[in-house]
C-alpha positions in Angstrom: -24.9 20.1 31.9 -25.4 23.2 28.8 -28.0 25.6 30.0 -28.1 24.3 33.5 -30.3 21.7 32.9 -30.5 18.4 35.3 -31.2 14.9 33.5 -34.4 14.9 34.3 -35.4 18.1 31.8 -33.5 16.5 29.2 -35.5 12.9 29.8 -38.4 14.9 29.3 -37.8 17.0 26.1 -36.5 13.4 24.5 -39.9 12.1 25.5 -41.6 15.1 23.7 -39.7 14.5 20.3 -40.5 11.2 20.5 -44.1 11.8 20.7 -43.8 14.6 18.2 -41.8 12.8 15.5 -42.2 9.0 16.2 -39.5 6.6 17.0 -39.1 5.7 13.1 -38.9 9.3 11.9 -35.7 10.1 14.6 -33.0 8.4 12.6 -33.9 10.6 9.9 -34.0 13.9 11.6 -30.6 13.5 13.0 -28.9 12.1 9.8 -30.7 15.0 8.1 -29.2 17.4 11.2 -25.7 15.6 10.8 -25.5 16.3 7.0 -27.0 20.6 7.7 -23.8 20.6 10.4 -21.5 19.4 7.9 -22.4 20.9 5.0 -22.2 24.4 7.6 -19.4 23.3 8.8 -17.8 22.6 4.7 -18.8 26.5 3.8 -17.5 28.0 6.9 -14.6 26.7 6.2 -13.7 27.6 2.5 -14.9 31.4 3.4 -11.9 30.9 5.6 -9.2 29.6 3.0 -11.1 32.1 0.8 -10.2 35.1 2.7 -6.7 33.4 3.7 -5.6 33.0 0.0 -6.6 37.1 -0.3 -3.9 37.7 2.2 -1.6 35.4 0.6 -2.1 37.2 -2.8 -0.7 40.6 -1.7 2.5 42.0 -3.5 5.7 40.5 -1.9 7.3 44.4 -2.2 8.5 45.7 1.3 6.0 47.9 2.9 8.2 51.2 2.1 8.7 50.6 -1.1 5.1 50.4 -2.2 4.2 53.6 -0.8 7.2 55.9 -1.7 7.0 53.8 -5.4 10.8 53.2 -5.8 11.9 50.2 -7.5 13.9 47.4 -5.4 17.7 47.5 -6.8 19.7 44.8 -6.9 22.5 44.3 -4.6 26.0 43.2 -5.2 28.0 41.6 -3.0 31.1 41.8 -5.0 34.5 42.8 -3.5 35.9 45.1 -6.5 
């Protein structure tokens, strides 16, 4: 069980939200809950492809060539 807890700790803290909130209000709270996860889960997720499509974006020049700032020259494969 998460946090070492037995089934009897967990009885007793779903008995206190059921005081606290009422057995018509629960529904609610966890579709409300189940909507903040996704919604969490949603924006996590495109600061991910966000910072993804940065690295994507980045010249497509070789390494050396960017820093020594020669132009790429084309190659021939010709057999003159």
């Amino acid at each position: 069980m998460p946090f070492n807890m037995g089934w009897g700790e967990i009885l007793v803290i779903f008995l206190l939200i059921m005081v606290l909130f009422g057995a018509k209000r629960l529904p609610e709270l966890a579709r409300s809950m189940g909507r903040s996860i996704k919604e969490f889960k949603r924006a996590t997720q495109d600061l991910r492809d966000e910072f993804d499509l940065d690295k994507i974006e980045e010249p497509s020049q070789p390494r050396s060539q960017q820093r020594s700032g020669e132009k790429a020259t084309p190659r021939s494969d010709s057999q003159d």
